[in-house]
N, C-alpha and C positions, 0 to 999 in steps of 0.2 A: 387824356391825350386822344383826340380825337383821328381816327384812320376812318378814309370814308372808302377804302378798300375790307378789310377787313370787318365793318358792321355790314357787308353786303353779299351774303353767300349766293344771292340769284348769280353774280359775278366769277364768284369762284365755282362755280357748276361749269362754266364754259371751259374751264382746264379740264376739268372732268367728261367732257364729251370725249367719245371711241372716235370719232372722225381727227383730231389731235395728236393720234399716232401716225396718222398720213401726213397732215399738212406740217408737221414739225419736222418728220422726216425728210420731206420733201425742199425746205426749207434748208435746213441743215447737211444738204447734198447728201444722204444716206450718212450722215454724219463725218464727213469727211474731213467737214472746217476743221476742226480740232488738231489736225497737223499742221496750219497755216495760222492759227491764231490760239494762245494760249486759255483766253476764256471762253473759246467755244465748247458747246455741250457736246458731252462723252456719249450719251444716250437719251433716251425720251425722257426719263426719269430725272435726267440733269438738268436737261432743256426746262418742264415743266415747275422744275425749281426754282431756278432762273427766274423763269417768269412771274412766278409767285410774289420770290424775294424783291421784284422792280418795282410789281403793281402795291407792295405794301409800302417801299419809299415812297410811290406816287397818292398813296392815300393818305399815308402821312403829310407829307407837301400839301396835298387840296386839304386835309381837313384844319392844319396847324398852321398854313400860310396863306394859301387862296381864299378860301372862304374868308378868315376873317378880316379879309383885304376888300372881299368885294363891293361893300355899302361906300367904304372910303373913293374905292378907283370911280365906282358911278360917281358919288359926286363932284367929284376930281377932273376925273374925265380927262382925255387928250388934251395936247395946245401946239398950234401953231407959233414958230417961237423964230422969226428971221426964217420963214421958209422949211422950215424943221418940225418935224411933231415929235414933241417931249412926250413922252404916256408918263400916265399918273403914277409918282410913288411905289403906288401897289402892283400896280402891271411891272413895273423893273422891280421888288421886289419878288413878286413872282417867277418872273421869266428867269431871275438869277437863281434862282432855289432849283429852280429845274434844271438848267445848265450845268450848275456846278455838281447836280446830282447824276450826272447823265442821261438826262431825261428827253434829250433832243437827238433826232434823225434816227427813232426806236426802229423802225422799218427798214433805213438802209442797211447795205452788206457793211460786214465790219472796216473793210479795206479803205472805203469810206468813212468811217469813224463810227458809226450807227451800230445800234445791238442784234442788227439781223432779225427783229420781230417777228413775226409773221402777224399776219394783219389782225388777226383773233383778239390776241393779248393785246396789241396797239391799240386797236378801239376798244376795247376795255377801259385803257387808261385815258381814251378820252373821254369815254363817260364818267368816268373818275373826277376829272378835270372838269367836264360840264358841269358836273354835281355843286361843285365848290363857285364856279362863274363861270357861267353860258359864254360870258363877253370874251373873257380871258382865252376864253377853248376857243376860240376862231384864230385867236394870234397865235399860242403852241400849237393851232393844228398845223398851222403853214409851215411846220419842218420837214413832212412830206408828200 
């Protein structure tokens, strides 16, 4: 089972930077959210789990689904279809794996629906995402 999160510890070094107890705090209003939203993180400690536990869905996604989509979607490729672009197969197979994983608006506040990211872990997971198709990583980027 391939996670292209978890074969890449250069990745998980980034949770592990001392600068990460600022910008999550910071993020997490001194961690206020947690009275306003039930899945918000209690502490840094919760927070940097969280993020953990998202980027291993997203590695799992890119290495079990993206990837092995990507040769198919290049050949596939988009179609204009009566005015419409249909993407290929694999691009809506993908884009649904992510969706239905919560894998979209990682950056917005939750009030929004989003996971409140802070930008660290988000580009994380797009390098995640790049890893598995460059292509694919330009249409989930545009969630924020």
């Amino acid at each position: 089972m391939a996670n292209f999160y978890n074969d890449n510890p250069n990745l998980k070094f980034h949770l592990d930077h001392p600068l990460m107890e600022k910008i999550v705090r910071l993020k997490e209003r001194n961690y206020t959210e947690k009275e306003k939203h039930d899945f918000a993180a209690l502490d840094l400690e919760d927070a940097l789990d969280s993020y953990d536990k998202v980027l291993e869905i997203v590695g799992e996604i890119s290495g079990e689904i993206i990837a092995p989509n990507a040769e198919s979607v290049d050949h596939e490729g988009p179609q204009l279809v009566d005015n419409e672009v249909i993407y290929a197969r694999g691009t809506s197979e993908n884009y649904d794996a992510l969706v239905k994983s919560g894998m979209i608006g990682m950056s917005l506040p939750r009030e929004y629906g989003g996971l409140n990211f802070p930008m660290v872990p988000y580009v994380m997971a797009a390098e995640i995402v790049s890893r598995a198709d460059a292509g694919f990583a330009n249409i989930w980027g545009l969630q924020d």
